[in-house]
C-alpha positions as CSV (number, residue, x, y, z in Angstrom):
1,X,121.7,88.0,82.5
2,X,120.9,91.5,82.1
3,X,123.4,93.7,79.2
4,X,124.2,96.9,78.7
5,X,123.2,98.5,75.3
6,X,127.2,98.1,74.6
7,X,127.4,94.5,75.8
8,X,124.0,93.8,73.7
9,X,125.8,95.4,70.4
10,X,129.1,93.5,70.9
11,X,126.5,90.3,71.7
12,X,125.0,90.7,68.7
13,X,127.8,91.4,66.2
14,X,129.9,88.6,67.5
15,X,126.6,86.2,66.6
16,X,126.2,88.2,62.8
17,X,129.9,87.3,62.6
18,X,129.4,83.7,63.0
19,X,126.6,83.5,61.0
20,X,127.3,85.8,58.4
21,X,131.1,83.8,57.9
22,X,130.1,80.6,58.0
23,X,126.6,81.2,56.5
24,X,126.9,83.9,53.9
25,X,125.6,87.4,54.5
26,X,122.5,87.7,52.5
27,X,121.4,84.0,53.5
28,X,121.5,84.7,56.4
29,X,117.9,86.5,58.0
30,X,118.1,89.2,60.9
31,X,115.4,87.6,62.9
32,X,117.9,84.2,62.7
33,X,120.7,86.4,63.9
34,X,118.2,87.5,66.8
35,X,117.3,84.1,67.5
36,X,120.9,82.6,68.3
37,X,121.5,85.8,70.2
38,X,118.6,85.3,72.0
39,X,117.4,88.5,71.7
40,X,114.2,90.2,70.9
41,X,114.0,91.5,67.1
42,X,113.2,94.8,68.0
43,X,115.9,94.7,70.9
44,X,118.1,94.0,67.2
45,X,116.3,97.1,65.4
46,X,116.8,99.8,68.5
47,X,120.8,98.9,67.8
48,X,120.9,98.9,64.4
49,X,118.5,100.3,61.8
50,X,118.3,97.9,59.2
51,X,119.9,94.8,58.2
52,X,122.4,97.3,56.0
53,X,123.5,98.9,59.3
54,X,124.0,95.5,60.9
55,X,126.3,94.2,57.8
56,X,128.3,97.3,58.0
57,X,128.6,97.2,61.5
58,X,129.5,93.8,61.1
59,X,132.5,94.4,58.4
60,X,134.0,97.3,60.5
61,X,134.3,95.5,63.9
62,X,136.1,92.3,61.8
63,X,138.1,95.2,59.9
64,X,138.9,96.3,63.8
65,X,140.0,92.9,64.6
66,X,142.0,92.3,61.3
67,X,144.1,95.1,61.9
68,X,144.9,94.5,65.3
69,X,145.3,90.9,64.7
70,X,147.6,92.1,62.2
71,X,149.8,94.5,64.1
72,X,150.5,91.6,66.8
73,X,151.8,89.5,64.6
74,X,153.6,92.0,63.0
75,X,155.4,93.1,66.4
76,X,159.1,93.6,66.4
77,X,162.4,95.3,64.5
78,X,163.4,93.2,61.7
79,X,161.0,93.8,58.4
80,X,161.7,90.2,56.8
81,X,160.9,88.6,60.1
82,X,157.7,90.6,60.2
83,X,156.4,89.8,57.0
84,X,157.3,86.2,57.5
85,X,155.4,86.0,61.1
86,X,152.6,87.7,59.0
87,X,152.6,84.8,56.5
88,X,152.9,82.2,59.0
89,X,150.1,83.6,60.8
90,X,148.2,83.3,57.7
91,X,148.8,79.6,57.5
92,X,147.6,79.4,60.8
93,X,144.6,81.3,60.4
94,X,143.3,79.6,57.5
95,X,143.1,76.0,58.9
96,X,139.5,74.6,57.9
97,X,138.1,74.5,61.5
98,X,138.9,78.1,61.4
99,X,138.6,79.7,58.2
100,X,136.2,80.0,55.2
101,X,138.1,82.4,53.7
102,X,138.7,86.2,54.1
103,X,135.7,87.8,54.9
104,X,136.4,91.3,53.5
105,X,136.4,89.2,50.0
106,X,133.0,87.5,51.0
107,X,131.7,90.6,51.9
108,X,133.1,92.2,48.8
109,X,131.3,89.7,46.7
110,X,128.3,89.3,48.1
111,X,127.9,93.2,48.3
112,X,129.3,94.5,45.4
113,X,127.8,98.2,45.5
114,X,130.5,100.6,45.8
115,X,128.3,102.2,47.6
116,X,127.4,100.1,50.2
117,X,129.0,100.5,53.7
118,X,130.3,97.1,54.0
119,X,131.6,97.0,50.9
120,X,133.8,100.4,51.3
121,X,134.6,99.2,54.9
122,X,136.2,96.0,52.8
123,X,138.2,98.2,50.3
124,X,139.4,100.0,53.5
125,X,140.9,97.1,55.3
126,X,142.6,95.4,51.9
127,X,144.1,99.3,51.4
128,X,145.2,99.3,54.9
129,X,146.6,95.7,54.4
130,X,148.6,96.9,51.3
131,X,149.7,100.0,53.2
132,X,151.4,98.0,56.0
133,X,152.4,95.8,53.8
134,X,154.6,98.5,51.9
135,X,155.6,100.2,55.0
136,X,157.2,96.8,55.6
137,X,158.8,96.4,52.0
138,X,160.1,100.3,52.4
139,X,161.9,99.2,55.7
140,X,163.7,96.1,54.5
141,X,165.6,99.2,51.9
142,X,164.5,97.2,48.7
143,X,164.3,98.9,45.4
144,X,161.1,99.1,44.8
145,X,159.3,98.8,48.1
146,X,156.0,99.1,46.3
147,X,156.4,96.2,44.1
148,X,157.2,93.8,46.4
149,X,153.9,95.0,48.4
150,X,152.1,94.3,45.3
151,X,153.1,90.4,45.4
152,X,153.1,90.8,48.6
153,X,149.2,91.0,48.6
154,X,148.8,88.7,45.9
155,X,150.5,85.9,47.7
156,X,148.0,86.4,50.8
157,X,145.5,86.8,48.5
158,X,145.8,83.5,47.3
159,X,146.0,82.1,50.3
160,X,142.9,82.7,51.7
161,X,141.2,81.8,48.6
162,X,143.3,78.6,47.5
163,X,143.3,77.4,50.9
164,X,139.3,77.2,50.4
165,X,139.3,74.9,46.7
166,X,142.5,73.1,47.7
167,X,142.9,73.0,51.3
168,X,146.0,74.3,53.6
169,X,148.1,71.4,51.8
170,X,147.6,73.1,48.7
171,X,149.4,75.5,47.2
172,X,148.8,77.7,50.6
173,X,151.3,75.5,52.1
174,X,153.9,77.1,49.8
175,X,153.6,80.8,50.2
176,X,155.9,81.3,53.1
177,X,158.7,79.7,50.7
178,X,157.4,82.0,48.1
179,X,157.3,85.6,50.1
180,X,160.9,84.5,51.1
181,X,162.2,84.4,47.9
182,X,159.9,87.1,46.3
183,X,162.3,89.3,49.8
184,X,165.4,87.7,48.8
185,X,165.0,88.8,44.6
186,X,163.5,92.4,45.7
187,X,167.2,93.3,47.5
């Protein structure tokens, strides 16, 4: 099956992403990533320059995904609701067949150059993320929108990386309880 340059690209970030989540990013090789695409290395190289370019590529189409994924289950009128499809989204999200974890953390440590693309690509989504978050705390008319946001974060935070140690009958299980209340004390 012949691909356009596009459909090569998209081929070959959708592979890095399975690789690069499940596998780590700097264990896992560029000619491996060619392989299970079945590409040619140098087809790899025409589309992205390095490895580096291929990483950040990488982060910014999951960063693409996140937020969309985010604004879907986010849909609708009523803030509380929202934030609560958000979090039970989460627990769905982070079953083990699923989820190793958030990978704008695992790119974040693995790449911890502030300089590096994938690593400010990371700090963009989690700001975005806290963003909507408080966009969604200002709506619900609490007093301070912005600390509620805060925990807000946290909580998800430690979702994706409890869920990882303890599994999603760990504490994960409990942070829809948790958001709820941490809505109900912010009125």
């Amino acid at each position: 099956m012949r691909r356009t340059a596009d459909q090569t690209r998209e081929h070959l970030l959708e592979t890095a992403h399975e690789l690069f989540y499940w596998h780590g990013i700097r264990s896992t090789g560029v000619d491996k990533i060619a392989a299970a695409a079945e590409v040619a290395p140098t087809t790899l190289y025409r589309l992205f320059a390095s490895k580096d370019d291929l990483i950040a590529a990488y982060v910014e189409r999951a960063g693409r995904l996140y937020r969309g994924w985010f604004a879907e289950v986010t849909a609708g009128t009523d803030a509380r609701e929202r934030i609560l499809a958000l979090f039970d989204a989460i627990g769905e999200q982070t079953q083990p067949a699923r989820c190793r974890g958030c990978p704008f953390l695992m790119s974040l440590a693995e790449l911890p150059d502030p300089n590096d693309a994938a690593h400010q690509h990371s700090v963009a989504v989690k700001a975005w993320v806290r963003d909507q978050l408080g966009a969604l705390c200002a709506e619900l008319g609490v007093s301070d929108p912005d600390e509620l946001a805060d925990e807000l974060v946290l909580v998800m935070e430690g979702v994706y990386a409890s869920v990882q140690a303890l599994g999603v009958d760990g504490p994960a299980r409990r942070a829809r309880g948790l958001v709820d209340r941490l809505i109900t004390g912010a009125r």
